[in-house]
C-alpha positions in Angstrom: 0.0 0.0 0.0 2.9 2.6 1.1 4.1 1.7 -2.2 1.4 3.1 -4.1 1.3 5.8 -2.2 4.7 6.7 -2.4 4.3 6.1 -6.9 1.0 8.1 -6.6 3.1 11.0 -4.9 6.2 11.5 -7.2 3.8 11.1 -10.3 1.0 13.5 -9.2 1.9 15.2 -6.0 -0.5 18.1 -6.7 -3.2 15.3 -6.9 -2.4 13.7 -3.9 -2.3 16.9 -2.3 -5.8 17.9 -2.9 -6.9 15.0 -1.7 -5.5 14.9 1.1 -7.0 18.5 2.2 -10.1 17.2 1.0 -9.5 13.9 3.4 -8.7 16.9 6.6 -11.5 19.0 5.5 -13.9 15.8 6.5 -12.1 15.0 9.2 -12.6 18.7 10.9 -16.5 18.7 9.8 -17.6 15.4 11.7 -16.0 16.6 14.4 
């Protein structure tokens, strides 16, 4: 899994990025 991760960053870090801010912005509205 880290693997893909890691492949999914160095090809489309500004991708991964978003989605990650996405994945916080939940995060902070259930709670």
């Amino acid at each position: 899994m880290y693997e893909m991760i890691k492949m999914a960053l160095i090809r489309s870090s500004g991708i991964v990025l978003l989605l990650l801010m996405a994945l916080m912005n939940n995060v902070t509205a259930e709670q």
